[in-house]
C-alpha atoms as one frame of an Amber mdcrd trajectory, in Angstrom:
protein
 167.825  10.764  62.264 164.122  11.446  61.489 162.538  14.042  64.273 159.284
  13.655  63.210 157.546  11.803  60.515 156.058  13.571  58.431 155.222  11.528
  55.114 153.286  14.600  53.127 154.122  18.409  52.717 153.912  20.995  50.114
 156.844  22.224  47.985 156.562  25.712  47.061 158.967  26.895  44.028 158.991
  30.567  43.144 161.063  31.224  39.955 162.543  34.762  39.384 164.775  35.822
  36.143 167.832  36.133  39.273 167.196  33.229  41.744 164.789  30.185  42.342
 163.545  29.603  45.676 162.321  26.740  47.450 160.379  25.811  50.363 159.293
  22.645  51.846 156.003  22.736  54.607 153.904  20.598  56.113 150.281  20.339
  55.507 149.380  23.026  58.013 152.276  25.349  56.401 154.950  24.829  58.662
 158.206  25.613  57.189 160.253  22.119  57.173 162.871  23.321  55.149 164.226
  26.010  52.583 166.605  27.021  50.270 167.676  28.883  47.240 169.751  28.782
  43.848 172.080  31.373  46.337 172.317  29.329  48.936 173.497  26.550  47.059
 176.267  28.427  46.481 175.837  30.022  43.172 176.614  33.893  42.704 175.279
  36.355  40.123 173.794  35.063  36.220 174.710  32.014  37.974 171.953  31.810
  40.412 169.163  32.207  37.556 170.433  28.880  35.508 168.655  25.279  35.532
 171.617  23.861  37.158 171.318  26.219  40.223 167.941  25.498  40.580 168.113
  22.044  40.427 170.837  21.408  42.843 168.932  24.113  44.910 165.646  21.863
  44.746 167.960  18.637  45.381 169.271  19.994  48.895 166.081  20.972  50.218
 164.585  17.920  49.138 167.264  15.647  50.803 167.118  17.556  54.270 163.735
  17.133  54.445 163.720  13.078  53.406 166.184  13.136  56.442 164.640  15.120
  59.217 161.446  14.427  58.393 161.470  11.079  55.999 159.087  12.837  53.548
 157.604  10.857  50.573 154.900  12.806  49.092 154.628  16.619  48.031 152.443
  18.946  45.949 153.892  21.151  44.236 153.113  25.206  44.011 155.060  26.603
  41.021 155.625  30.705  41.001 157.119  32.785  38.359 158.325  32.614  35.161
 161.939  32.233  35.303 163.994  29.366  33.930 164.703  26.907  36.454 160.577
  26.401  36.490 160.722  23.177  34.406 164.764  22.123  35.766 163.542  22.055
  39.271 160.053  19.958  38.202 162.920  17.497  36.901 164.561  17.373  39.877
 161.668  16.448  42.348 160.806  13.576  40.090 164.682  12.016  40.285 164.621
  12.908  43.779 162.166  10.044  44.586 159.325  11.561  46.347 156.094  11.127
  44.930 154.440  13.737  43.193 150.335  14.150  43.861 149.738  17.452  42.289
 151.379  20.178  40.401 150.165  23.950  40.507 150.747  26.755  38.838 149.870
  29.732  41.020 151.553  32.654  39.327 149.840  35.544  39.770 149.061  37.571
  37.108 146.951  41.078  36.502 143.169  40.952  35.450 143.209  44.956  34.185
 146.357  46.074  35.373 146.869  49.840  36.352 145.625  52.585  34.673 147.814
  53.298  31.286 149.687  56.438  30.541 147.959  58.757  28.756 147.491  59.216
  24.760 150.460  60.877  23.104 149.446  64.413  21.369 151.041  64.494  17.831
């Protein structure tokens, strides 16, 4: 049951130390389809392992090859936590092509101002 065809979107992955989250758009940024480590069904220092994220990754991946029949993402990649590389793996063995990867975790160019000097 495809609704729509939509052959190319955008996967967005944000990695946290407690949960990965996922979400699937279109080109103009339309969400197609989300989910998370949590939703999958995992609870507590469950949520933040490479297994939760890649069975996360795998649902979202499979609505959206049903509703939509997508074939081709680019991926965004947030965070530092540690289903980053498990849910990379799990795009590629879910069969959609890959046409770019990203890395667009933010990070601080000075950072707020530090406490001050400690008087001995």
């Amino acid at each position: 049951m495809v609704n729509k065809k939509i052959e190319s979107g955008k996967l967005y992955i944000s990695a946290s130390f407690n949960n990965t989250l996922v979400t699937v758009t279109n080109d103009a940024g339309d969400c197609l389809a989300w989910g998370s480590s949590g939703l999958s069904g995992f609870k507590g220092t469950r949520k933040a392992t490479p297994f939760a994220a890649t069975s996360a990754v795998e649902k979202v991946l499979n609505e959206a090859k049903e509703k939509y029949g997508l074939e081709e993402v680019e991926i965004y990649l947030k965070g530092p936590g540690p289903g980053r590389d498990a849910a990379l793996r799990a795009v590629r063995s879910a069969g959609v092509r890959i046409s770019m990867i990203a890395d667009v975790t933010p990070f601080p160019h000075n950072g707020p101002r530090p406490k001050k000097k400690r008087r001995a």
